[in-house]
N, C-alpha and C positions, 0 to 999 in steps of 0.2 A: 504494500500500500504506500502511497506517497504522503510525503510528513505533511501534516496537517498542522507544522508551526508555519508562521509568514515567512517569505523568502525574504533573506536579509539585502538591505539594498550595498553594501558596501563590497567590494570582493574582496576583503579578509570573510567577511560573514562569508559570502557564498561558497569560499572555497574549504571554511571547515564544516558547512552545509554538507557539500558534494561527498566529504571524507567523511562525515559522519557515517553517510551512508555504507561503511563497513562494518559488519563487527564480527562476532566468533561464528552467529551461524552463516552469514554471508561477507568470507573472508574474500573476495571477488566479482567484479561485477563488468556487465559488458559497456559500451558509453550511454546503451537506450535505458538500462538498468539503473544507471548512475543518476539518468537525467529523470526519470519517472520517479524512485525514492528520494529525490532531493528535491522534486517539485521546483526545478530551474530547467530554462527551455536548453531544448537539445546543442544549438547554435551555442550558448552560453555555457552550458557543460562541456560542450567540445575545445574551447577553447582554452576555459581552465584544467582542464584534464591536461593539456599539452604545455599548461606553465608548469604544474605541480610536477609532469614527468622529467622537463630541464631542468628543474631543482631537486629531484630524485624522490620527490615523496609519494611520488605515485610511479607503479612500473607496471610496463605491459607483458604478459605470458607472450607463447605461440602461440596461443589459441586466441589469441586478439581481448584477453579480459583484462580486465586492471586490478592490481593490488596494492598495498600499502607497500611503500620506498621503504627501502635499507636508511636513507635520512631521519622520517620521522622516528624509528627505532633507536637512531642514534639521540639524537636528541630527548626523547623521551626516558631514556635511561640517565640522561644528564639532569633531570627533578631533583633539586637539590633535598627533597626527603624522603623519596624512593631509592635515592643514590646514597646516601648515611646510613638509612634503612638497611638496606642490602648486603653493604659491605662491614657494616657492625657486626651482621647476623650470619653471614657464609658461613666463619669458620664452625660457627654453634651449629645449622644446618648441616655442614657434611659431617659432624659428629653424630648427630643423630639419624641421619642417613647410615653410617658404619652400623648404628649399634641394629638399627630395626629393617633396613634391604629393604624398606618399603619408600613410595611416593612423598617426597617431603616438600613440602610447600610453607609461605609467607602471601601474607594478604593484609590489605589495608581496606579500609572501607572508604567510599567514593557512594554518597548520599545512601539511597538503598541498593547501593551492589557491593559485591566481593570483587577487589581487583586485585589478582595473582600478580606481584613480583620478582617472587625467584620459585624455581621448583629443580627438585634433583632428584633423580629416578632412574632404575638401572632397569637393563632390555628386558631383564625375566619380572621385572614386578608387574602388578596387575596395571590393564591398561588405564588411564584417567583422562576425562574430557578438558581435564584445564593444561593452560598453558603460561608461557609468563604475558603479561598484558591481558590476558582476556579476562571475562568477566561473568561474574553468575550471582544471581538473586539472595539478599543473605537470608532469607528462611532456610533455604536448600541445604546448606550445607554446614560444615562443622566451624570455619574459622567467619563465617556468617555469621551463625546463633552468638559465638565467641563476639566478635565486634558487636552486635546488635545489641546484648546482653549488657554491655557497661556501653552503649552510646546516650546522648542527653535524650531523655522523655519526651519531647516534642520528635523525635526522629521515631522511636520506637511507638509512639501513636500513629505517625503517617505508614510507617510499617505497617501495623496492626490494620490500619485502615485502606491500605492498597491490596488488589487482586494476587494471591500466593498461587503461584504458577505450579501446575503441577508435574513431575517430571519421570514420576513411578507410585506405585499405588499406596506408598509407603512415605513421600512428602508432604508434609505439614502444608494443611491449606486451610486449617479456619485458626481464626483470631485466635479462641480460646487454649486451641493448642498451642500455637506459639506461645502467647503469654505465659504457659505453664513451663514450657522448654527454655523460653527466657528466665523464668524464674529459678530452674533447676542450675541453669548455667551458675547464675550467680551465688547461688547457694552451695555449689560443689567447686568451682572455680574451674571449669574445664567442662567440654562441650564434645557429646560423641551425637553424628548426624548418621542416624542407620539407612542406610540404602533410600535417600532418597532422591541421591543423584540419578543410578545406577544398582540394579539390583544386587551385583556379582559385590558391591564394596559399600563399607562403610568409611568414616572420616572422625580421628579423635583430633582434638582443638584445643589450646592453651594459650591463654591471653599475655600479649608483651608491652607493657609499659613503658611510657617514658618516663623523665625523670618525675614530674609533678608526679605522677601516678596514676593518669591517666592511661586508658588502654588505646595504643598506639598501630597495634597490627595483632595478628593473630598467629601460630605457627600453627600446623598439620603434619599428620598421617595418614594418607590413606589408605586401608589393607584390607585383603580380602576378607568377604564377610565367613570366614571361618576359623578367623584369626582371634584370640583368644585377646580381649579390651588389656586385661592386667600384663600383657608382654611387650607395650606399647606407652602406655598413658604413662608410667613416674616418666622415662626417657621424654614422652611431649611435654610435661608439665614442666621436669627441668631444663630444657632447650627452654621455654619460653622465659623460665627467670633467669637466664645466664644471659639470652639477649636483650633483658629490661636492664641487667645490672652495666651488662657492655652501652644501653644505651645514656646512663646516669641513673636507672632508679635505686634506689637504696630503700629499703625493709624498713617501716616504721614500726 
């Protein structure tokens, strides 16, 4: 469907218009594509499509589709708190990648979504749909409920109050239950999201602090659902306070 916000008249607006129209499940698009979800005329799509591609932020396959530049990648990784974020947390990360050979990820929250920053994952672990930069609804998943759980009250009412996507017959989609799952979070201090990405896995979740003590990102595991919660959880819960303390919090 073509976005139903107004087309911006400026061409900064229009050309993060036209990029918007990328995301995880349409990582590709043709120019008729570009120019019908961006609700900007095809003449005008065309011609930003071929600035963005001299400036590398947009590149074309063989198959004549466009995708996001190697550019915006770059830059996007130079976020001066994505970029702290990351490299605070690697070394904690591939520690806890050694101890569990399962899917390890970091996520920050970006209004109501999940956005993946780093992820490390080896050939034989179970497959997972995230990736770094992409994004998923935070009911879904485990470093979701984790950020959702400690974000400010007005966030978790528009949560509560927006449509919970459903993804498997086992994700949280009324109010109530979230609210209950938020509440468990916070009360146990660690967030396990069962199959409601994906049937085959679950996702255990441990909150990372910054210094004030605020919750800053989230870390994860995600492991086959026949994997036993207690051969996972101390290693996520201590990964998340080693990356709080690497990032200044201190234990009151």
């Amino acid at each position: 469907m073509p976005t139903s916000e107004p087309v911006p008249r400026s061409l900064l607006g229009r050309a993060f218009t036209l990029l918007s129209v990328f995301t995880a499940d349409r990582p590709s698009a043709t120019l008729s594509e570009l120019s019908r979800h961006s609700g900007l005329p095809l003449s005008t799509t065309h011609r930003l499509v071929q600035e963005l591609i001299a400036h590398r932020a947009l590149d074309k396959d063989g198959s004549g589709r466009f995708t996001i530049g190697l550019r915006l990648w770059e830059l996007g990784a130079l976020s001066p708190g994505a970029l702290d974020l990351r490299e605070r947390a690697l070394p904690y990360l591939e520690d806890l990648f050694e101890v569990t050979h399962h899917n390890v990820q970091l996520a920050i929250r970006d209004d109501l979504e999940v956005v993946y920053v780093e992820r490390i994952s080896a050939k034989d672990a179970v497959n997972v749909v995230t990736r770094m930069g992409s994004r998923l609804p935070l009911h879904a998943t485990g470093v979701g409920l984790v950020l959702l759980a400690y974000a400010p009250p007005e966030v978790q009412e528009r949560a509560l109050d927006t449509e919970l996507k459903q993804f498997t017959k086992h994700t949280i989609t009324t109010p109530n239950a979230l609210r209950s799952a938020l509440a468990t979070v916070r009360r146990d201090g660690y967030a396990i999201s069962d199959r409601q990405i994906e049937t085959i896995t679950y996702s255990v979740a441990a909150p990372v602090r910054g210094p004030g003590g605020d919750v800053a990102a989230a870390v994860s595991v995600v492991v086959p659902t026949q994997t036993r919660t207690d051969t996972v959880l101390p290693a996520v819960r201590a990964c998340g306070r080693a990356i709080s303390r690497a990032l200044g919090w201190r234990r009151v």
